[in-house]
N, CA, C and O atoms as CSV, one atom per row, in Angstrom:
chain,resi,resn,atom,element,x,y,z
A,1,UNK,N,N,43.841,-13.604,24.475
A,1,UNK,CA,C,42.584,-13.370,23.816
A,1,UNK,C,C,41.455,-13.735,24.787
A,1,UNK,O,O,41.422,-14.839,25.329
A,2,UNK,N,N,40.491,-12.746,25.006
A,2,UNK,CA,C,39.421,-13.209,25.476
A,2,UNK,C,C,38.274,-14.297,25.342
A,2,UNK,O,O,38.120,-14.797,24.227
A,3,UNK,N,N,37.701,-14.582,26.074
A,3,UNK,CA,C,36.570,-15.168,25.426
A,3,UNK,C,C,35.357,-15.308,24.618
A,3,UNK,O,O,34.627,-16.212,24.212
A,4,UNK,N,N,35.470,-13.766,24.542
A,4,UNK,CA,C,34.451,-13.178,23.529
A,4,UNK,C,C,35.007,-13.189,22.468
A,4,UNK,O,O,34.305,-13.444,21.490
A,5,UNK,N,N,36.671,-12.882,22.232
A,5,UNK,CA,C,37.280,-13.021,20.961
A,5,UNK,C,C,37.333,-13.931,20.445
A,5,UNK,O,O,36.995,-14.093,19.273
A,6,UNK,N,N,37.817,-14.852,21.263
A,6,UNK,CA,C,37.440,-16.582,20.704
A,6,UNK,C,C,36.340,-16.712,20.335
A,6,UNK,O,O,36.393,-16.829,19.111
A,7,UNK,N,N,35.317,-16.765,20.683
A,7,UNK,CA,C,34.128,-16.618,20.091
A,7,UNK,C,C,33.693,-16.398,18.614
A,7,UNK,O,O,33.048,-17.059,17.800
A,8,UNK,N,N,34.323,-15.179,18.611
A,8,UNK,CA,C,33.926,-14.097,17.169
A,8,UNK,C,C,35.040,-15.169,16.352
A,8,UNK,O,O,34.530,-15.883,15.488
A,9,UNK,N,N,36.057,-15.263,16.515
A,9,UNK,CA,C,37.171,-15.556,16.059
A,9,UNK,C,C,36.678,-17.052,15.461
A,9,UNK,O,O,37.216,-17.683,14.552
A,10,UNK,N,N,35.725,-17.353,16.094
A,10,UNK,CA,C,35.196,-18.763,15.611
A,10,UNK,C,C,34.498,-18.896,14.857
A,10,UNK,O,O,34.513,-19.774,13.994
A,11,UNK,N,N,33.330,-17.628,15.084
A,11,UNK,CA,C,32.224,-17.397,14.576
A,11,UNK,C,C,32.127,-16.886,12.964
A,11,UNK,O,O,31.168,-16.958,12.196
A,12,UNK,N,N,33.913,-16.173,12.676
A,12,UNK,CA,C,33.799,-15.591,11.282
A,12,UNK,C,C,34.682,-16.942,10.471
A,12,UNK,O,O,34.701,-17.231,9.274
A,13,UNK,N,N,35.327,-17.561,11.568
A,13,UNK,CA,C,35.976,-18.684,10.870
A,13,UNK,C,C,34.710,-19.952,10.047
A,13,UNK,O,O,34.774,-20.580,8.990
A,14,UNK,N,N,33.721,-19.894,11.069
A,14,UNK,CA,C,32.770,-20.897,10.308
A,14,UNK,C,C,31.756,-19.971,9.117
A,14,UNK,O,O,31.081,-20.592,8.296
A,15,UNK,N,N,31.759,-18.756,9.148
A,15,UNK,CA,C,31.012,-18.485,7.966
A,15,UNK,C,C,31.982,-18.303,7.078
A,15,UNK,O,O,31.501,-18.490,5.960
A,16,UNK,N,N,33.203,-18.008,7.012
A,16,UNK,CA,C,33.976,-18.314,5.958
A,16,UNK,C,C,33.861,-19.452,5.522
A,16,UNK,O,O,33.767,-19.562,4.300
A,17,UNK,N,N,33.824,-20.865,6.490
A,17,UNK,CA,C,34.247,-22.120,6.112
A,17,UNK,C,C,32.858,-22.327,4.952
A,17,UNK,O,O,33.209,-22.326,3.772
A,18,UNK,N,N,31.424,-22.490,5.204
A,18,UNK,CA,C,30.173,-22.390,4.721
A,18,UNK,C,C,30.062,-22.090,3.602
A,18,UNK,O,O,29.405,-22.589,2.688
A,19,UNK,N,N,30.881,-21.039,3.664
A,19,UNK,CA,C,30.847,-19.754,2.133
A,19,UNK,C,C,31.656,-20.768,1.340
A,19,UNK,O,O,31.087,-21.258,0.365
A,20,UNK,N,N,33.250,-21.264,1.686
A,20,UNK,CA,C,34.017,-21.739,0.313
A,20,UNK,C,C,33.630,-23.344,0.496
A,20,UNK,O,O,34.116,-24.182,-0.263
A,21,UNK,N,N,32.746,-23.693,1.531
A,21,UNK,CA,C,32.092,-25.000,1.134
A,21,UNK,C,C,30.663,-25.193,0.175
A,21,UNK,O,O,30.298,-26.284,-0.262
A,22,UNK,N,N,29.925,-23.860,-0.058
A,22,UNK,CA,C,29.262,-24.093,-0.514
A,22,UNK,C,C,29.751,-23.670,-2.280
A,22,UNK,O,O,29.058,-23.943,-3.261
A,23,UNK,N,N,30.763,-23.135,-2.307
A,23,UNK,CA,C,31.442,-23.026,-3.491
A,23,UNK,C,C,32.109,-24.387,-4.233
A,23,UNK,O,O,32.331,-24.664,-5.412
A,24,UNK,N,N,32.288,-24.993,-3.147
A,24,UNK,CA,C,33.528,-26.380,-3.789
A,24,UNK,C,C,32.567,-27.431,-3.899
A,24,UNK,O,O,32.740,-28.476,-4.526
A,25,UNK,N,N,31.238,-27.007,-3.065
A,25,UNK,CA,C,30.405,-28.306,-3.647
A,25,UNK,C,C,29.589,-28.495,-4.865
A,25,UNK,O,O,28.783,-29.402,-5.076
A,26,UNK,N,N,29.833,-27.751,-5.447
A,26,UNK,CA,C,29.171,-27.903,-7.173
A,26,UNK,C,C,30.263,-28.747,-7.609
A,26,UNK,O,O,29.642,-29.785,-7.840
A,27,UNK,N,N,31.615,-29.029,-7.908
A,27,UNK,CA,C,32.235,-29.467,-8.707
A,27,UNK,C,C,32.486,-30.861,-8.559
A,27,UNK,O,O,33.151,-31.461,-9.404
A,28,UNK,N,N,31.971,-31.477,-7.473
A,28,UNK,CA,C,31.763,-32.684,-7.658
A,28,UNK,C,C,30.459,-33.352,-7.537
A,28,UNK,O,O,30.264,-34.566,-7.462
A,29,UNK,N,N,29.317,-32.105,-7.524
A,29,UNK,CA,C,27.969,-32.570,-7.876
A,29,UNK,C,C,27.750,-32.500,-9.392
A,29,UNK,O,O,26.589,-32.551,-9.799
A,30,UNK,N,N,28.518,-32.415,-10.055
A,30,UNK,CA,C,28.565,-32.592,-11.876
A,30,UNK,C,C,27.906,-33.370,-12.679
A,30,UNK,O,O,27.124,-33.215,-13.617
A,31,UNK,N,N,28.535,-34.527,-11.938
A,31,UNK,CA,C,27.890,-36.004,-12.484
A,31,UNK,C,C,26.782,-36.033,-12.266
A,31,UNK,O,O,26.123,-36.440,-13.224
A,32,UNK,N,N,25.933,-35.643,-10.944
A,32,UNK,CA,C,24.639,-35.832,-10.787
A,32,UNK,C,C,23.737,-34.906,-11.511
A,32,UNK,O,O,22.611,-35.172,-11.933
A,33,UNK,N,N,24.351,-33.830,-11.597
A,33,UNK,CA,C,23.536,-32.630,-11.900
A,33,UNK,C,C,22.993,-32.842,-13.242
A,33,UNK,O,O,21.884,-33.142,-13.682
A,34,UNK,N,N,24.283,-32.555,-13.808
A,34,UNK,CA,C,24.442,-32.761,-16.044
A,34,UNK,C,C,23.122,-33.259,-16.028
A,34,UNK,O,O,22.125,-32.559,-16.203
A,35,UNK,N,N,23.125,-34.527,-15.807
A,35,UNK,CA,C,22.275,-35.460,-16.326
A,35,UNK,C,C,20.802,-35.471,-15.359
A,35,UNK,O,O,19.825,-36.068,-15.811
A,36,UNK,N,N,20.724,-34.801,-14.066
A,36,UNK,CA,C,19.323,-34.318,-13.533
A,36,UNK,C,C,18.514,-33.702,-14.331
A,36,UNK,O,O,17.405,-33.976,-14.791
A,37,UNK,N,N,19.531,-32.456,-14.471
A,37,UNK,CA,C,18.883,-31.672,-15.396
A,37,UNK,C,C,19.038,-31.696,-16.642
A,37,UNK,O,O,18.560,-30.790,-17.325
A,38,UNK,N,N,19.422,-32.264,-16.951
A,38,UNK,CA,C,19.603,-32.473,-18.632
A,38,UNK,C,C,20.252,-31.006,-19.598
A,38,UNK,O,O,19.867,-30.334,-20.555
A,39,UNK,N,N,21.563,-31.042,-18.575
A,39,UNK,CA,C,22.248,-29.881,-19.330
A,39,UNK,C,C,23.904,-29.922,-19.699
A,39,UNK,O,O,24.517,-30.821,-19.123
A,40,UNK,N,N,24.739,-28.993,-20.651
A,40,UNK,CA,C,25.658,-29.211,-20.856
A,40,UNK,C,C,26.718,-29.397,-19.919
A,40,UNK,O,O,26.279,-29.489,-18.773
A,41,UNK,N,N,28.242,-29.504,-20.023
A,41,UNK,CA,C,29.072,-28.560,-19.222
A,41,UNK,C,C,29.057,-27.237,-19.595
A,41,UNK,O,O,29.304,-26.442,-18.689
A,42,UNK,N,N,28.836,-26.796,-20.672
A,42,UNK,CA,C,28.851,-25.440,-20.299
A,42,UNK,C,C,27.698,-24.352,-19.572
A,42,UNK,O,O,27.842,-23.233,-19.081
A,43,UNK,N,N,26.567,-25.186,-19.741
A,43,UNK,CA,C,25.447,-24.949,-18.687
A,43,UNK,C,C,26.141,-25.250,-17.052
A,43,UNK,O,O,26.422,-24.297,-16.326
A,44,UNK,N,N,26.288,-26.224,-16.756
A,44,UNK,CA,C,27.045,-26.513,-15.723
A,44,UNK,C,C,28.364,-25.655,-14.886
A,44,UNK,O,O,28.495,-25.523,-13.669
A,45,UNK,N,N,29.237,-25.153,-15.956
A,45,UNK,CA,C,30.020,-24.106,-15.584
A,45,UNK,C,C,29.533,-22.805,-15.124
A,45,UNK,O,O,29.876,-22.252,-14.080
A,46,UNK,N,N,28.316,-22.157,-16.399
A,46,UNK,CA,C,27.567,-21.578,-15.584
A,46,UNK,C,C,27.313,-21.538,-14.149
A,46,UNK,O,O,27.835,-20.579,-13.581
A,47,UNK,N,N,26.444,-22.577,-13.207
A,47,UNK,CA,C,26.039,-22.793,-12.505
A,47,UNK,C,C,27.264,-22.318,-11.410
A,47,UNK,O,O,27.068,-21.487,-10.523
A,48,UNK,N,N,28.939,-23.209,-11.716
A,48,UNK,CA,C,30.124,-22.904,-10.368
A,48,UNK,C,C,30.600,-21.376,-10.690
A,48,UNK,O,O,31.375,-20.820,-9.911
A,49,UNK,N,N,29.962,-20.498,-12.236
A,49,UNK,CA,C,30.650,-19.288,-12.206
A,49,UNK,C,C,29.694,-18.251,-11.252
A,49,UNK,O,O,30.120,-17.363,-10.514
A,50,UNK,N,N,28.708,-18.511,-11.416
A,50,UNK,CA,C,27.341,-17.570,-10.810
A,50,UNK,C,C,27.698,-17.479,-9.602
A,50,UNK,O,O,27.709,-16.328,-9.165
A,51,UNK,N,N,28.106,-18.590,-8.645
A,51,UNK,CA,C,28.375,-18.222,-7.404
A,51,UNK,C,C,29.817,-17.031,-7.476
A,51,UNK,O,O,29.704,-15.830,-7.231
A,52,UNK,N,N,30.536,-17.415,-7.693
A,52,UNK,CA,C,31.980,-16.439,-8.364
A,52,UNK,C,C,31.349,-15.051,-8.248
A,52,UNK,O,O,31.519,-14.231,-7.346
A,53,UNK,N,N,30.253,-14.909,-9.819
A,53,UNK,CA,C,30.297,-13.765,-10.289
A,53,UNK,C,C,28.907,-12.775,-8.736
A,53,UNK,O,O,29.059,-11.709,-8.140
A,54,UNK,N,N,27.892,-13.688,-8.669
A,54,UNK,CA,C,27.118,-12.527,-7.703
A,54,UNK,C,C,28.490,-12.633,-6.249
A,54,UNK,O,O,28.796,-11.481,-5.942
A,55,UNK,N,N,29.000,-13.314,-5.699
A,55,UNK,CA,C,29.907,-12.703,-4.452
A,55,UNK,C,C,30.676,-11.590,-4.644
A,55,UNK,O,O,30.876,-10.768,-3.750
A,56,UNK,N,N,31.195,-11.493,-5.932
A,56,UNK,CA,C,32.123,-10.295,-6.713
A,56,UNK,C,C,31.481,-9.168,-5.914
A,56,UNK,O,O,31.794,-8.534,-4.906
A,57,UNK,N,N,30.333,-9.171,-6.873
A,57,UNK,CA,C,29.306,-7.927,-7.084
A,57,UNK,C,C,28.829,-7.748,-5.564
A,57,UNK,O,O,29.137,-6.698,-4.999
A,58,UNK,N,N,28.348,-8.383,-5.113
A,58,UNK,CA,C,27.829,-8.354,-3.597
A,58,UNK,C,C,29.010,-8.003,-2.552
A,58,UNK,O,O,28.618,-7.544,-1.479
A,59,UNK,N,N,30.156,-8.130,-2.691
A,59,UNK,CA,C,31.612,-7.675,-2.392
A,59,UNK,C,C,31.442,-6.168,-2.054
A,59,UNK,O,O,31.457,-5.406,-1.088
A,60,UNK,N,N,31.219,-6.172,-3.800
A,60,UNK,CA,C,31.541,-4.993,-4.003
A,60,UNK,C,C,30.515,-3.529,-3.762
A,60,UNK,O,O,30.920,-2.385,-3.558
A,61,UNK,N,N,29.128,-3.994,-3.861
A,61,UNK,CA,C,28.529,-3.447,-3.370
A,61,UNK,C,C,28.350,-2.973,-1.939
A,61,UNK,O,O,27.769,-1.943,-1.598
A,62,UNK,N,N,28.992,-3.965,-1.067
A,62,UNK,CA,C,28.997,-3.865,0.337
A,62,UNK,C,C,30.002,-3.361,0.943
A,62,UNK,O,O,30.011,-3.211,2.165
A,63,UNK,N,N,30.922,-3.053,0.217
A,63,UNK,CA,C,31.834,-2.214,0.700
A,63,UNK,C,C,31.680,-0.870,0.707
A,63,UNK,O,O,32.491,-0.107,1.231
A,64,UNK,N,N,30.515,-0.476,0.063
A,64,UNK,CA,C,30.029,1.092,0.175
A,64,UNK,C,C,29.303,1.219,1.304
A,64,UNK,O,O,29.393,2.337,1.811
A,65,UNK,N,N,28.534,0.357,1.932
A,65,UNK,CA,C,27.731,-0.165,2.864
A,65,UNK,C,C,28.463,-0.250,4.539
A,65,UNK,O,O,28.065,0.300,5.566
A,66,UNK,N,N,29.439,-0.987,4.367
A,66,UNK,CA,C,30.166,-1.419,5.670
A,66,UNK,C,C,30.877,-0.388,6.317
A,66,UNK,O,O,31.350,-0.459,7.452
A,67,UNK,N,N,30.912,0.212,5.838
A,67,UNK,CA,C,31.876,1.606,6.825
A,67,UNK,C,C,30.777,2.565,7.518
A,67,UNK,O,O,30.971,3.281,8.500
A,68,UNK,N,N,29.352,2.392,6.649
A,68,UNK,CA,C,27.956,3.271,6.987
A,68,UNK,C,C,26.921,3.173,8.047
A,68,UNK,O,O,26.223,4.007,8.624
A,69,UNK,N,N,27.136,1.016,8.159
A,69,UNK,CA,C,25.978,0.938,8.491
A,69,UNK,C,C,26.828,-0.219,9.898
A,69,UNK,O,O,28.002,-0.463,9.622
A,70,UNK,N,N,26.460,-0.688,10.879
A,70,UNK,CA,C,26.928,-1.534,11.775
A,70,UNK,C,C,27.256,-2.917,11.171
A,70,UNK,O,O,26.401,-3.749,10.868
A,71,UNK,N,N,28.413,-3.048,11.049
A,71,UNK,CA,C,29.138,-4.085,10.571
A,71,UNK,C,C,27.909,-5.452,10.889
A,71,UNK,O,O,27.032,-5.955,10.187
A,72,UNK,N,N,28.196,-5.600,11.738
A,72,UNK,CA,C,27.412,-7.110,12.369
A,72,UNK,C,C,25.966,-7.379,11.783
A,72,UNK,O,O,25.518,-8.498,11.532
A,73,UNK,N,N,25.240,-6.051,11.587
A,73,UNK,CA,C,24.170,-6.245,10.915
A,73,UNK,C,C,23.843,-6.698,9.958
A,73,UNK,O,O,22.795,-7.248,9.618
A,74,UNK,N,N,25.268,-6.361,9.179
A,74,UNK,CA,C,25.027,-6.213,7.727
A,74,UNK,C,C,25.857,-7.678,7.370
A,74,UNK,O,O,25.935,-8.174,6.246
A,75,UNK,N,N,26.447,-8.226,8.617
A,75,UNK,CA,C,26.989,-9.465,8.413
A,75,UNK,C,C,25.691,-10.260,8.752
A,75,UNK,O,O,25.359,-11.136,7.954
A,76,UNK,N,N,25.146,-10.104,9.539
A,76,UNK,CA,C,24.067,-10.987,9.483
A,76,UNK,C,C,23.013,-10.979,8.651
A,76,UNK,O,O,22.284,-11.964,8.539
A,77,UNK,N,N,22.823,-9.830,7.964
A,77,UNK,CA,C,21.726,-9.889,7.177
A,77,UNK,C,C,22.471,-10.652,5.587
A,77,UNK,O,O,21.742,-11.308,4.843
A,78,UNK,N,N,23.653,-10.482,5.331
A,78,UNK,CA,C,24.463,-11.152,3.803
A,78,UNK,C,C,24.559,-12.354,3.991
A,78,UNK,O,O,24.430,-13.139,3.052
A,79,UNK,N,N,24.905,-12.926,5.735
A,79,UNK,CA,C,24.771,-14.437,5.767
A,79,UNK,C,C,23.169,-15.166,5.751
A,79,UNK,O,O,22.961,-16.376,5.653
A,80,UNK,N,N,22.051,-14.018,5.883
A,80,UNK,CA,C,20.211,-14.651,6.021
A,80,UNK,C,C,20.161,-14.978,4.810
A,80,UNK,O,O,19.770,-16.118,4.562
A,81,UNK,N,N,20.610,-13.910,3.482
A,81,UNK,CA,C,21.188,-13.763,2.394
A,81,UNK,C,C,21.372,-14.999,1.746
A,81,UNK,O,O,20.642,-15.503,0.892
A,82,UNK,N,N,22.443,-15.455,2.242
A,82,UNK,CA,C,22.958,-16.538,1.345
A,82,UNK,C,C,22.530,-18.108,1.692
A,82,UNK,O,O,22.478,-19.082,0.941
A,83,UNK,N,N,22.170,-17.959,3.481
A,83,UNK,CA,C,21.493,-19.233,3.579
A,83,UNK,C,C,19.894,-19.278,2.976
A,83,UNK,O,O,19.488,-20.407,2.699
A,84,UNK,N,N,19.239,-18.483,2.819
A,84,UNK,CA,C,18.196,-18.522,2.104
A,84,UNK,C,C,18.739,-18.812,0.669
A,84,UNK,O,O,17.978,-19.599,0.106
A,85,UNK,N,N,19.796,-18.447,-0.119
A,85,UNK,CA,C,20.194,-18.924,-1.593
A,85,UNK,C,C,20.211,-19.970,-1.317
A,85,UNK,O,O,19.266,-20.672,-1.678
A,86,UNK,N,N,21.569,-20.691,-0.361
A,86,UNK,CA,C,21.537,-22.012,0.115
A,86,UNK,C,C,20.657,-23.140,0.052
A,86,UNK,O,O,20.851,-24.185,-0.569
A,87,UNK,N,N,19.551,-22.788,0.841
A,87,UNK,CA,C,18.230,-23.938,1.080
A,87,UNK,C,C,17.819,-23.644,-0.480
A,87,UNK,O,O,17.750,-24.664,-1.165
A,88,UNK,N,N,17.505,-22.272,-1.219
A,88,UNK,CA,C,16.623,-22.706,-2.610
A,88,UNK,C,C,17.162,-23.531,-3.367
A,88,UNK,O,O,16.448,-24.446,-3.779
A,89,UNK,N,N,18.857,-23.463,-3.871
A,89,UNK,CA,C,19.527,-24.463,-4.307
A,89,UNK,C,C,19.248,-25.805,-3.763
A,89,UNK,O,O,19.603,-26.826,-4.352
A,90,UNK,N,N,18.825,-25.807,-3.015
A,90,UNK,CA,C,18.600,-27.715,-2.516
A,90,UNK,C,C,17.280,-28.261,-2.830
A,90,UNK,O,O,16.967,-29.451,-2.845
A,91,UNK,N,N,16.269,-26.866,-3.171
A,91,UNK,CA,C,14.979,-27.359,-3.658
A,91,UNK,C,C,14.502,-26.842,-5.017
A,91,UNK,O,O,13.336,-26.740,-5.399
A,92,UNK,N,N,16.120,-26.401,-5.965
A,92,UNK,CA,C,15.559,-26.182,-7.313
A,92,UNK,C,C,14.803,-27.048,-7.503
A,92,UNK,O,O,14.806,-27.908,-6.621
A,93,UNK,N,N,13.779,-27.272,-8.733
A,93,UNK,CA,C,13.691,-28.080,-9.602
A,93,UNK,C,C,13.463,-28.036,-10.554
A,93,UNK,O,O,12.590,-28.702,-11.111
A,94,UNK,N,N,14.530,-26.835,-11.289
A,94,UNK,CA,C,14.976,-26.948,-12.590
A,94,UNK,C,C,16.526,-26.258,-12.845
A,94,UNK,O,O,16.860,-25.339,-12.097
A,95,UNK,N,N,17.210,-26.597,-13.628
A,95,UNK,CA,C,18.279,-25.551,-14.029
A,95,UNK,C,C,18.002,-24.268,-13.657
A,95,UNK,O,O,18.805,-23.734,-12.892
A,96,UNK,N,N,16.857,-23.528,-14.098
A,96,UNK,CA,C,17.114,-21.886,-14.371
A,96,UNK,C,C,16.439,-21.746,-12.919
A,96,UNK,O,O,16.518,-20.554,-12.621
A,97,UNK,N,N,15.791,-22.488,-11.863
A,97,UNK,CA,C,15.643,-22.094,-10.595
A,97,UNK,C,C,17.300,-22.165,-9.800
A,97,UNK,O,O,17.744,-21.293,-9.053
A,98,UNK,N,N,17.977,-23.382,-10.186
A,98,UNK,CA,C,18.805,-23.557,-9.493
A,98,UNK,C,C,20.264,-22.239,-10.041
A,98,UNK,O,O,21.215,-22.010,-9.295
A,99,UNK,N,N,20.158,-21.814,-10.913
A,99,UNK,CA,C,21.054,-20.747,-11.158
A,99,UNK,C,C,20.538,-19.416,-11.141
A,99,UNK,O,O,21.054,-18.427,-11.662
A,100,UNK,N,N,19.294,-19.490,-10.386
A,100,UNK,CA,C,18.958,-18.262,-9.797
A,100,UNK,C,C,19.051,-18.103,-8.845
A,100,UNK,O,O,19.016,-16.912,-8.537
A,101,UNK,N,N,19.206,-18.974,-7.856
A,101,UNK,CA,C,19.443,-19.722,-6.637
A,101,UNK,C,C,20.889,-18.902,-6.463
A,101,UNK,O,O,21.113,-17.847,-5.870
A,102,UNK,N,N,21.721,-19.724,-7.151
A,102,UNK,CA,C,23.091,-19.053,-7.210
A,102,UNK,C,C,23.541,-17.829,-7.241
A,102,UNK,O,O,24.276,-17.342,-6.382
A,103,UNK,N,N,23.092,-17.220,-8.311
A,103,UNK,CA,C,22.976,-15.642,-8.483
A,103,UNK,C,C,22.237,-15.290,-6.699
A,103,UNK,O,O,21.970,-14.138,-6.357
């Protein structure tokens, strides 16, 4: 493998890693959250399904996309994408910002 492959090979390994870290970190921000915001668990479930349900959809939408348009672009523009979701989630300050965030 080259060195450019290594590279890439690294490069899709850490936005994968990002993606199912920013998924696994709601479920043990619970405790803090519930009671931040003053909401249920089932408000709360909400919050770990939204990420679930917009990646689905954004999946799926982009697969009409990726065969059309230059792969890399469109990888970089879904990862500007989600780190911009990213940072708003860290400066909700309320429930319905922070699960819009998600979405």
């Amino acid at each position: 493998m080259s060195f450019k492959e290594k590279i890439l090979v690294v490069l899709l390994a850490s936005i994968n890693f990002t993606h199912i870290l920013d998924f696994m970190i709601m479920m043990p921000l619970g405790n803090y959250l519930m009671p931040f915001f003053k909401i249920s668990t089932q408000q709360f479930t909400l919050l770990v399904a939204a990420y679930t349900l917009s990646a689905g959809v954004s999946g799926f939408i982009a697969a009409f996309f990726v065969d059309r348009y230059d792969r890399k672009k469109i990888l970089l523009t879904g990862y500007v994408g989600f780190l911009i979701g990213t940072i708003a989630c860290g400066f909700a300050p309320s429930y319905h910002w922070l699960l819009a965030a998600r979405l």
